[in-house]
C-alpha positions as CSV (number, residue, x, y, z in Angstrom):
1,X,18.7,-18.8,26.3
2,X,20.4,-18.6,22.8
3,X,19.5,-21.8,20.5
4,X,22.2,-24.5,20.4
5,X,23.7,-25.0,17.3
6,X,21.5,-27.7,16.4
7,X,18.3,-25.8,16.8
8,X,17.4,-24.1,12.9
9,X,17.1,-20.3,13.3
10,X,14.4,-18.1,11.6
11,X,16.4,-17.8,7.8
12,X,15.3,-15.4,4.9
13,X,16.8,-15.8,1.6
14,X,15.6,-12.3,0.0
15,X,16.9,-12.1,-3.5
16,X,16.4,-9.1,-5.7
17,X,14.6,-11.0,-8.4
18,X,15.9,-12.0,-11.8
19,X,18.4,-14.9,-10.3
20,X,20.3,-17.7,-12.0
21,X,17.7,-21.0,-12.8
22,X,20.1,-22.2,-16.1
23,X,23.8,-22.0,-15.0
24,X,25.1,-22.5,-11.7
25,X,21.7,-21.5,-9.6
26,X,24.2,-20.4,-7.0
27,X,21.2,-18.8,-4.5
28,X,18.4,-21.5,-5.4
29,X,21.2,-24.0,-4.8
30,X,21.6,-22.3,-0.9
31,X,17.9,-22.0,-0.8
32,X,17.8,-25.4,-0.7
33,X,20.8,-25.9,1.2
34,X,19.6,-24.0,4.3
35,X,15.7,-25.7,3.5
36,X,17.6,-29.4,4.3
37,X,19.6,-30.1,1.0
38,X,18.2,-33.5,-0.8
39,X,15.6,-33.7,2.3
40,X,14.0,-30.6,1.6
41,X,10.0,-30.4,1.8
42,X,9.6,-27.6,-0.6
43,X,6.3,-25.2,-0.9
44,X,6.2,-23.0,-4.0
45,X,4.0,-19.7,-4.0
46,X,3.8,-18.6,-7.5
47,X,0.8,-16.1,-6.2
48,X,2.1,-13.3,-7.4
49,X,3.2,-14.1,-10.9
50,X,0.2,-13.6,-14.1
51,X,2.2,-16.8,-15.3
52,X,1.5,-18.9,-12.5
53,X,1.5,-22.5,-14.3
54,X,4.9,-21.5,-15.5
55,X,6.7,-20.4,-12.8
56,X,5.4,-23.0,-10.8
57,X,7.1,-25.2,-13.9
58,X,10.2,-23.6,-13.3
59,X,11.0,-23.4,-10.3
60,X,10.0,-27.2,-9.8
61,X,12.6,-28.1,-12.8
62,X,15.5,-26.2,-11.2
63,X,14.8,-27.6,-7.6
64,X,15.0,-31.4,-9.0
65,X,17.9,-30.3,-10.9
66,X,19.4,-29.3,-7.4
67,X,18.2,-32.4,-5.7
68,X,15.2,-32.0,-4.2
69,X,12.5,-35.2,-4.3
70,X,9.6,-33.1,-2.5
71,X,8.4,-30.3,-3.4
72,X,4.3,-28.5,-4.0
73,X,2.5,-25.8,-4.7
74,X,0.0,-23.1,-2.7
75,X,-1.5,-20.7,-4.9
76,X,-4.5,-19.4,-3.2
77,X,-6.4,-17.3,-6.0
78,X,-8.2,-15.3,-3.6
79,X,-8.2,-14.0,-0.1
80,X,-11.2,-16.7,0.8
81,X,-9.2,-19.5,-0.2
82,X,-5.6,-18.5,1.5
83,X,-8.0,-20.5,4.7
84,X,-7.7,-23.4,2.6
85,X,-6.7,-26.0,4.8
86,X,-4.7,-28.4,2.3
87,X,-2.8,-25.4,1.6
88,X,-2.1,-24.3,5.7
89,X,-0.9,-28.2,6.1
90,X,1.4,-28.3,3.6
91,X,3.6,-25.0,4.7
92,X,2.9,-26.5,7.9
93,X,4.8,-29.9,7.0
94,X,7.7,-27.2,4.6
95,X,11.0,-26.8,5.4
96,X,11.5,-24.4,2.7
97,X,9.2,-21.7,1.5
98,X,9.5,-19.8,-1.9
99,X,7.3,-17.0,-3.2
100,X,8.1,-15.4,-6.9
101,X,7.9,-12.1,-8.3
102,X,5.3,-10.5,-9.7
103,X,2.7,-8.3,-7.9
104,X,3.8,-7.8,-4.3
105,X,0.8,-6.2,-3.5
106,X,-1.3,-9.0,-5.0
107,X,0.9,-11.4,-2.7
108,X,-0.2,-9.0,0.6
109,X,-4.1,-8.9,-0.2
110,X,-4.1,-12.3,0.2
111,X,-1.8,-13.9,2.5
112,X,-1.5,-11.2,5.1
113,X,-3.6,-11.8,8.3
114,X,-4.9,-14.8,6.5
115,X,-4.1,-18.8,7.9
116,X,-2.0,-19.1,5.1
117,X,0.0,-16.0,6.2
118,X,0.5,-16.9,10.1
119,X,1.3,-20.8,8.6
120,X,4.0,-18.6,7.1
121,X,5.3,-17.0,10.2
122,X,4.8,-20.6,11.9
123,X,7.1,-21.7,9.6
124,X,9.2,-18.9,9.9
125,X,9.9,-18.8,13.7
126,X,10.1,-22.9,13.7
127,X,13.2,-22.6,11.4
128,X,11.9,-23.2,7.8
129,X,13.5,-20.9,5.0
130,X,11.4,-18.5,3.6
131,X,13.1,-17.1,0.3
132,X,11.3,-14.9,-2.1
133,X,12.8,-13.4,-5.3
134,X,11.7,-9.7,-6.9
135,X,8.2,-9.3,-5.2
136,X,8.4,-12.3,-2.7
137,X,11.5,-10.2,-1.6
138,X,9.5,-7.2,-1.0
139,X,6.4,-8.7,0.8
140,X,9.1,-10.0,3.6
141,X,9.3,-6.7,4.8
142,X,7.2,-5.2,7.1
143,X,6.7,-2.4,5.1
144,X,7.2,-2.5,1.3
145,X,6.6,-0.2,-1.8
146,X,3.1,-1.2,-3.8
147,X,3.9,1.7,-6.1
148,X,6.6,4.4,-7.0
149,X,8.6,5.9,-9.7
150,X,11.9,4.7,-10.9
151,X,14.9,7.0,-10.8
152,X,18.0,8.1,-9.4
153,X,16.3,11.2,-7.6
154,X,14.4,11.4,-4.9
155,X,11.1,13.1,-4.9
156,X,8.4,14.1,-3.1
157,X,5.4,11.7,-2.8
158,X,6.9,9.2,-6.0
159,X,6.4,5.9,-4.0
160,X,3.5,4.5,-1.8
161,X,4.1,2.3,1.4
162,X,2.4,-0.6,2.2
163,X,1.8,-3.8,4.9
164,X,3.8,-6.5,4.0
165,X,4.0,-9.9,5.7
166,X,6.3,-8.3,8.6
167,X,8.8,-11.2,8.7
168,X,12.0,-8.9,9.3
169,X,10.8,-5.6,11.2
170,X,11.7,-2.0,10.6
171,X,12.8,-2.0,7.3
172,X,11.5,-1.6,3.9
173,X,13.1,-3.9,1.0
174,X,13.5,-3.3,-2.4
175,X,14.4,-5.3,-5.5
176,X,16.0,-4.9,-9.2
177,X,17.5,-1.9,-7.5
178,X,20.5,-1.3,-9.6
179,X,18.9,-2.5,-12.7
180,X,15.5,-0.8,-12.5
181,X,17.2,2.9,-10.9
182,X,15.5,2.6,-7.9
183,X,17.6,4.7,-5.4
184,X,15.2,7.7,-5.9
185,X,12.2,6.1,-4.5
186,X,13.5,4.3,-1.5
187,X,15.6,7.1,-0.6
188,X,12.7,9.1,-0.8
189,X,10.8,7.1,1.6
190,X,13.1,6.4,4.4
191,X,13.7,10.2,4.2
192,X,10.2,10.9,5.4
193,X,9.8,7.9,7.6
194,X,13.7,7.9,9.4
195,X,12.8,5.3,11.7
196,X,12.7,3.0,8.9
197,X,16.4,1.2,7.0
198,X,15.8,0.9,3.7
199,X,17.3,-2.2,1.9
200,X,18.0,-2.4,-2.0
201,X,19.1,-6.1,-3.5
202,X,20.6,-6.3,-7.1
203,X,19.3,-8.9,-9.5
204,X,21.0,-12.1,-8.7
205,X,21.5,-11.1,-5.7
206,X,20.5,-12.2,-2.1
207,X,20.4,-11.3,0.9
208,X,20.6,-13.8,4.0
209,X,18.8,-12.7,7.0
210,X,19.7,-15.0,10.4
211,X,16.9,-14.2,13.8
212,X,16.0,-11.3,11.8
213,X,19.7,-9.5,12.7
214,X,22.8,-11.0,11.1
215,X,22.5,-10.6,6.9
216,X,24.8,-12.0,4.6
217,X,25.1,-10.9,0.8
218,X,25.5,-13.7,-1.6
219,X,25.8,-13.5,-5.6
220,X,26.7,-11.2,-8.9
221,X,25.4,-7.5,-7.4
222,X,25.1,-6.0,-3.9
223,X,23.0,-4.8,-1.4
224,X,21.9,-0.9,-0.5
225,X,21.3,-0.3,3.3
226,X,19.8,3.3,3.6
227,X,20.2,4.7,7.0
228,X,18.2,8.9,7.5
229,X,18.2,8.4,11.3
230,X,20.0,11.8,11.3
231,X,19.4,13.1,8.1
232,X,18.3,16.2,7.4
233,X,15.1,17.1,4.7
234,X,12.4,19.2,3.3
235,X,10.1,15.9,3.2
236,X,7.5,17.7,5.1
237,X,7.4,20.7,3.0
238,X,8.6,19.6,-0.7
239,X,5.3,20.0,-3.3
240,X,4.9,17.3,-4.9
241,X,7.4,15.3,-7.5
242,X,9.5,18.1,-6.3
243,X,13.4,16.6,-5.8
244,X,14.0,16.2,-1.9
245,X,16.7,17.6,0.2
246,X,18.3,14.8,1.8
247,X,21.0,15.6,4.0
248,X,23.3,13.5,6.1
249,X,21.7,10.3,5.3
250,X,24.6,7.1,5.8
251,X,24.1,4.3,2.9
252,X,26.2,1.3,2.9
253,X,27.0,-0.7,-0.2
254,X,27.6,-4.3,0.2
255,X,28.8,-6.6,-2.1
256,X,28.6,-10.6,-1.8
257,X,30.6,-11.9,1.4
258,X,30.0,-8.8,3.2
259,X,27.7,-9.8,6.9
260,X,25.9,-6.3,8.4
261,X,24.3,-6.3,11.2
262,X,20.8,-4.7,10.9
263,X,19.8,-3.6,14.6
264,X,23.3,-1.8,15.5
265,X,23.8,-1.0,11.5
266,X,27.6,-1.8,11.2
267,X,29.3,-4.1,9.0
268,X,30.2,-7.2,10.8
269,X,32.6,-8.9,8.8
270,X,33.6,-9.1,4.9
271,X,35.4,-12.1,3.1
272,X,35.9,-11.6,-0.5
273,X,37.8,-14.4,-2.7
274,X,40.2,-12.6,-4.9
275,X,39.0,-13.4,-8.4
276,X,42.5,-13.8,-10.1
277,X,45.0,-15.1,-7.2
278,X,42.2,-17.5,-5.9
279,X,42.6,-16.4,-2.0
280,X,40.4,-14.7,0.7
281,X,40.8,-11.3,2.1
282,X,39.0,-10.5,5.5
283,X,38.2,-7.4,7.2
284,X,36.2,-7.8,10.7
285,X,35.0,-4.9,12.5
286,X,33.2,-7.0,14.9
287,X,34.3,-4.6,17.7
288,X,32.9,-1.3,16.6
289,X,30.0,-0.4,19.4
């Protein structure tokens, strides 16, 4: 039975890292929107930053700014304490979850298959918002990229897979992507593992992901959804940092109000307000199969 409309659905806020805190805070400001607006219960993961008193400093400002009266911290330091139980409570009580950049791979060696992890995936399927900007983007993911060389190219063996926290399935997510040149290595991997979409977020730039399914782009850049189902490549034959044949791959850029839908892969709908002559233009291609 589909939930009522009452009933909160499993909601990522995946942001590409780099977003507003000063100005308008457009995407923290829907973070906390979707986490229950001035009733928000707010956990901040600052685990994978080297500046973790700071971020956690940050991010607490711009969320009072916003409105919210309740927010803490979780900042396991190693994989022993992510069974803390102070810690498992208070994601536990959270109706919005927010993990920062920094090391994604330092975020996956301690929360995955940990209680602190399946607290997060508790949360998750109970309806809380889990956002995460730059690395707390990637670890979303089931698979992400620990490692890999930036570039427009692809090339053979320039990136490195590996287990994120699994909350959206069959993709791999990565972030900065415009900024940093990072085509090249997530093209590169979906090449050689086609059963996998690759998605590439913008700085300032989210991406809203409703029962794992219906994503909606929001803010300044746009979003990369790398399709090699049928694509054609010398992946399994390339030497190594050799550029890579890929042939026949489908990518779809999507800027903010464009909604995709990430099991049939077809745009869903896209509402852009005109800039200069303040209206809305809409194209639905809801009824493509």
């Amino acid at each position: 039975m589909p939930p009522s409309a009452a009933t909160p659905r499993p909601t990522l806020l995946i942001i590409g890292g780099a977003e507003d805190r000063r100005g308008r805070a457009s995407i923290l400001k829907r973070f906390v929107k979707l986490a229950g607006g001035r009733k928000a219960r707010i956990v901040i993961i600052p685990t994978a930053s080297s500046f973790q008193d700071e971020v956690v400093q940050a991010y607490a400002e711009v969320f009072t700014r916003i409105g919210v009266a309740s927010w803490s911290a979780v900042n396991p330091a190693t994989r022993l304490d992510a069974g803390d139980p102070a810690g498992v409570a208070a994601i536990d009580d959270a109706t919005g979850i927010f993990m920062s950049g920094g090391s994604q791979l330092r975020l996956s060696q301690i929360f995955a298959g940990t209680p602190l992890g399946e607290a997060l995936h508790r949360a998750h399927r109970r309806g809380a918002v889990i956002g995460g900007t730059s690395a707390g983007a990637s670890i979303m993911s089931e698979f992400m990229i620990s490692l890999g060389d930036e570039g427009i190219t692809p090339r053979q063996r320039s990136s490195q897979l590996s287990r994120g926290l699994g909350f959206i399935e069959g993709v791999v997510i990565d972030q900065h992507f415009a900024q940093r040149q990072r085509y090249g290595r997530l093209m590169s991997l979906i090449a050689m593992s086609p059963d996998l979409i690759g998605i590439g977020i913008d700085e300032n730039t989210a991406l809203e992901v409703v029962d794992g399914v219906r994503a909606t782009v929001l803010g300044k850049g746009g979003v990369y959804v790398l399709d090699c189902r049928a694509a054609i490549t010398d992946a399994p034959d390339a030497r190594t940092g050799a550029p890579l044949l890929v042939s026949n791959a489908v990518v779809h850029s999507l800027p903010a109000g464009a909604t995709f839908d990430l099991e049939k892969l077809v745009l869903v709908d896209f509402v852009e307000k005109h800039p200069d002559l303040d209206i809305k233009m809409t194209i639905a291609q809801s009824s493509q199969p």
